[in-house]
N, C-alpha and C positions, 0 to 999 in steps of 0.2 A: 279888645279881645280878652275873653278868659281863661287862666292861665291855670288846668286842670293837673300841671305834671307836680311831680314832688315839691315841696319846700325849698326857694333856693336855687330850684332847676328853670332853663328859661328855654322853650319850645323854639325850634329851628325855622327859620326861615328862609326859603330859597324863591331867588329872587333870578327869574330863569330869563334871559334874552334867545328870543326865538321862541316865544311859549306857546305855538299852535303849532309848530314841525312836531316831526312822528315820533322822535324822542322824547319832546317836551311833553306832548299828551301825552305817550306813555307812563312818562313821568309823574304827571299828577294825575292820571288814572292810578298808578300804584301810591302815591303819598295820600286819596282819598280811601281806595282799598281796604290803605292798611289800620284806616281806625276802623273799622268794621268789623274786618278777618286780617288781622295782620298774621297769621298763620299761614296764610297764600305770600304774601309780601316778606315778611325777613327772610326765612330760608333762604333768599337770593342773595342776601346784604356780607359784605365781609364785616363788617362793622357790627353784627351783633353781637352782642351782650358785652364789648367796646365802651369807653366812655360813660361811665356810669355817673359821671356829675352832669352829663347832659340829660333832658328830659327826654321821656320814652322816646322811639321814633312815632311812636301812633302820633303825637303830640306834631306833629311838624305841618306848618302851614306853606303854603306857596303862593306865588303873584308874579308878575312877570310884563314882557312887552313882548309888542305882536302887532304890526297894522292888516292884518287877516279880518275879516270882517264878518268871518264865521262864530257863531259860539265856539267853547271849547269844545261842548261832545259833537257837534257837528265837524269841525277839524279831526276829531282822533275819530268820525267812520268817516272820514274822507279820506283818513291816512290807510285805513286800514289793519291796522296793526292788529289792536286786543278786540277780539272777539265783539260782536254787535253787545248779545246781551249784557257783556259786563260793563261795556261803557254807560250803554241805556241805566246798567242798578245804579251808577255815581252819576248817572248826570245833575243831578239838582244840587252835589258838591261841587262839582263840575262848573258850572254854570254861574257860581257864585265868586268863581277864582275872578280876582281882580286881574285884570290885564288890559294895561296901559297902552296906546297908540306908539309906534317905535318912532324917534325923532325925523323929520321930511329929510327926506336927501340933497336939497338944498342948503339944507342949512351947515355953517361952518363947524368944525371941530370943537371948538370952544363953545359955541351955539348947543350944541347936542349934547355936551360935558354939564353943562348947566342945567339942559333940560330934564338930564337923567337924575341928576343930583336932587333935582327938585321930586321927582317921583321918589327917589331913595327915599326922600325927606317924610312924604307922604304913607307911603308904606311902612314905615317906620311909626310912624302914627299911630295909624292903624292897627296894627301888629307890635303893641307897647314892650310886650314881656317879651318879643321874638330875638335871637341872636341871627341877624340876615346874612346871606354869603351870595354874594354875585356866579350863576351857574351860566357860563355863556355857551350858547348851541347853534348859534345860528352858522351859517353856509359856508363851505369854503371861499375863500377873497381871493384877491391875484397881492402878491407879495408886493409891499412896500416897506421903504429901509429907511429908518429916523433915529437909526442907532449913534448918530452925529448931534442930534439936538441936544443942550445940554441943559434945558432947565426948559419949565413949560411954556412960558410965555415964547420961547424958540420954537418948540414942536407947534404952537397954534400956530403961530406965523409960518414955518414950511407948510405945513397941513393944507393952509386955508380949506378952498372949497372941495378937497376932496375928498369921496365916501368912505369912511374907514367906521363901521360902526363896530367893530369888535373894541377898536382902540378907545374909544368912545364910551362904551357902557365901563371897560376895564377902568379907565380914567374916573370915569363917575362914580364908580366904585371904591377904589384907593383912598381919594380925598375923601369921602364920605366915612374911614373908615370901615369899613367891609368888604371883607377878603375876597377873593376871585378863585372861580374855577374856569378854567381855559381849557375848553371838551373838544375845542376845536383846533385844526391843523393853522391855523392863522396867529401869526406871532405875533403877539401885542406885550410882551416884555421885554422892551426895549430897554434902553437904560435908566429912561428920565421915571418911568414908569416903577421899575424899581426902587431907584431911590426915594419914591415918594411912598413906598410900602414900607421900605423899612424905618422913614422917618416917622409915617403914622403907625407903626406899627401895625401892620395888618400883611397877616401870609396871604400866599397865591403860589397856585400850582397849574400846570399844563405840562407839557400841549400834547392834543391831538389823542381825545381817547381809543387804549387799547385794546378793543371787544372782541375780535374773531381769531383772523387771520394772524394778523402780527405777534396776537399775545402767544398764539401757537409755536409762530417763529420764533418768540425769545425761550419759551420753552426747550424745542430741539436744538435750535442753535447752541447754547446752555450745556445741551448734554451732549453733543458732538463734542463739542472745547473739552469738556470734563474728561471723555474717552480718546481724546488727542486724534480726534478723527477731523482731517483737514477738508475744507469744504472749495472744492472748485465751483460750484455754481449753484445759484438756486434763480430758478424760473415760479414767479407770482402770480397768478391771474385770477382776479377779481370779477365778479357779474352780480348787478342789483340795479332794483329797478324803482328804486323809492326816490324823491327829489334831490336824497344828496349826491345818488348815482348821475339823475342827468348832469344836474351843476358840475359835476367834475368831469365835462365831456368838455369843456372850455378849460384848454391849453393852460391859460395862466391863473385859474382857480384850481385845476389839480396840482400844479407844480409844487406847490408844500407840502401838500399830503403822498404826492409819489417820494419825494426827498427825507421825509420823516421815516416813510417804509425803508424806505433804501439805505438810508446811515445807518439806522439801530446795527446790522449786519455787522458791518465790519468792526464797530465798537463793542462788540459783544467778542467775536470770533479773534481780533486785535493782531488783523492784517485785510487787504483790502481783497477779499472774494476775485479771483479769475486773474489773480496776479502773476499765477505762470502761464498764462493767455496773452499778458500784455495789455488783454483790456477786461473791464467790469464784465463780469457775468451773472452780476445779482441783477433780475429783471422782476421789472414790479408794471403790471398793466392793470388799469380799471375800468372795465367798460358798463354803459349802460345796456340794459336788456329790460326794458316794461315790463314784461309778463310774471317776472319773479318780484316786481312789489317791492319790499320790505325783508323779503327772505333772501337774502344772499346767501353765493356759493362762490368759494375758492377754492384753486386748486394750487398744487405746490409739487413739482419736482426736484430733487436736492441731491444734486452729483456729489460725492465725499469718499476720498483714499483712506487706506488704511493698510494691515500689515504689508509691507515689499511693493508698496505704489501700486496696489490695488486697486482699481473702484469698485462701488456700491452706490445704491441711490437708494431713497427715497419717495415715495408718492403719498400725496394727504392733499385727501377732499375734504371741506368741510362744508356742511351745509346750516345756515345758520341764521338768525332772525337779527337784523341788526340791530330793531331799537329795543326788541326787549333783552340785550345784553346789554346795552348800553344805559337803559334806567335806571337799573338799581347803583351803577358806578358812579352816574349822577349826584346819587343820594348819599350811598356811601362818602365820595367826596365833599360833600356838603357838608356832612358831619364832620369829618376831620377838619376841616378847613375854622369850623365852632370852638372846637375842640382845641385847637392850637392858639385861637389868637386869645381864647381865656388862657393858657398857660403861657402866654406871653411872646410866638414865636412873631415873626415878621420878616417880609422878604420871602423871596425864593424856597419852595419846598422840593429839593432834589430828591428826597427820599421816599417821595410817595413815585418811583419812578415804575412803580407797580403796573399803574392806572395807564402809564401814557405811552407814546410811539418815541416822543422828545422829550424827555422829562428835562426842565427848566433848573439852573443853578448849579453852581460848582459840586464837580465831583460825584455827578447822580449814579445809581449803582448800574451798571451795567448787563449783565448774569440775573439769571432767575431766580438763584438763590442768594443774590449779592441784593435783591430788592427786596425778597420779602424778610431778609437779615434787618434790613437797613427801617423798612418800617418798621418790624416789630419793637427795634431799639427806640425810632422814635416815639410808638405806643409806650413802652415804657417810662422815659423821658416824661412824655407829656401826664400819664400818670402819675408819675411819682411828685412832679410839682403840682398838680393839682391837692392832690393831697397833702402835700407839705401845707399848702397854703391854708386849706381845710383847718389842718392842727392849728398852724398859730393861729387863727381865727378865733378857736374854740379857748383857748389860751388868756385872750384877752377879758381883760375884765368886763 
């Protein structure tokens, strides 16, 4: 590949598990886009004009896994999302994206950890100049717990034959060196997993991105606590009708993602919602509905006291496209995740606790303004060492 951005600067790579779902296409309908008209594409980005030792974003490549046996512009008008004509202008970028077969489900954990590795290897190749970052998107899972295994040759052997491919690409990731973004409510930072990022040095952030509803709830919630307005209950309810809605109609592949909805609350608020009830009164419901697609709608009632034991409530509809809020965070994430492991960070990134529902690592900010505190400090951080390191560069003989 040729490597068109600044001198020195090395074009992004994102390296997407799940790369025909409606996020993923939209995903790399906006990363083709935006070498074109990236005018329609930043706008969205929190991350512009961010990161200035990384090459442009126009410069960012992508490639991914997917045993979908559709092309890619055939999958993003099958998902429906972005408009026919726009996908029809990128299909011939479209169509060129590499996307590898995803490992058989037969095969063991260690089996699939290899085989990833191997593509890593490949795409790596390919994509000489690129800095890669593992974006993983695919489906909610039903919970499994290896937070016991204490080194990896234990996690294969409990694993053996069962399907865990988030843990899988994450694994193939780490060792290989490149970082992880974890978009999805499936926990795959377990321990053995951490310690092998921080040994290789390579950051990783999740879980479970925050596009609609939720990031609204830490929002208000946020500003309820600020006006010391006590919240007796908040009632949730979710409708969408895109593949990840049906999936989470089975019991134990929603349970993470209702759980992730339902903690933020009380960690935020820092008492357990419907406490003078006796019991929980934060409700969190997600149902499917086909007819709405891609476009969800939530709705939210929010019971809350105030002056002489008052109430007051709340009501907020929101109507909202899932995956095109969710692309650009994608990308954004992608970027940071580049961005950190050249300034040297590794392990656990609690502070991007922006992006997510669970944000992973000791001490994540809690508060809406305790998060975007806490990144901007980190943007600074990772700025300032980049540049430091810049100087003594130039310093040298």
């Amino acid at each position: 590949m040729t490597n068109t951005g600044l001198p020195g600067k090395r074009p992004l790579l994102l390296l997407v598990a799940g790369a025909k779902g409606a996020i993923a296409s939209t995903l790399a309908i906006a990363v083709t886009a935006c070498r074109r008209t990236p005018e329609i594409v930043m706008p969205s980005l929190t991350t512009q004009g961010k990161f200035t030792f990384l090459s442009a974003v126009e410069e960012t490549q992508i490639a991914g896994w997917d045993n979908n046996p559709q092309s890619l512009t055939s999958s993003a008008l099958c998902q429906g999302v972005v408009p026919e004509p726009v996908c029809r202008l990128h299909a011939d970028q479209l169509d060129r994206i590499a996307v590898k077969a995803a490992p058989a489900p037969g095969l063991n954990l260690q089996g699939q950890v290899e085989q990833l590795a191997a593509d890593i290897r490949e795409f790596r190749k390919a994509h000489d100049r690129c800095l890669p970052v593992l974006i993983n998107l695919l489906p909610a899972a039903p919970l499994n717990n290896f937070d016991h295994c204490r080194n990896l040759s234990e996690l294969y052997e409990t694993a053996g034959n069962r399907s865990m491919p988030d843990l899988a690409y994450a694994l193939a990731a780490v060792t290989s060196g490149v970082p992880v973004v974890n978009f999805t409510p499936n926990a795959v930072e377990i321990p053995v997993l951490v310690t092998e990022a921080v040994k290789r040095e390579v950051p990783l952030c999740g879980r479970d991105g925050k596009t609609g509803q939720t990031y609204l709830k830490v929002v208000l919630a946020s500003a309820l606590k600020a006006r010391r307005l006590t919240v007796d209950g908040w009632y949730s309810l979710n409708i969408l009708g895109n593949a990840d809605g049906k999936n989470l109609m089975e019991p134990e592949r929603a349970a993470g993602k209702v759980a992730n909805k339902t903690d933020l609350l009380d960690d935020i608020l820092g008492y357990p919602v419907g406490g003078r009830y006796s019991t929980p009164t934060h409700k969190v419901h997600i149902d499917y509905y086909a007819p709405r697609g891609d476009a969800k709608e939530a709705w939210d009632v929010i019971d809350f006291r105030g002056l002489f034991d008052l109430p007051m409530s709340i009501r907020l509809n929101l109507q909202g496209r899932d995956s095109i809020l969710a692309a650009p965070m994608a990308l954004d994430l992608g970027r940071w995740m580049a961005a950190l492991q050249l300034a040297g960070h590794s392990g656990p990134v609690p502070e991007l606790g922006f992006y997510f529902k669970k944000p992973v690592g000791p001490k994540a900010p809690r508060t809406f303004q305790e998060q975007l505190n806490s990144m901007d400090l980190l943007e600074r951080r990772c700025e300032e060492k980049m540049s430091s390191a810049a100087t003594k560069a130039q310093e040298q003989p």
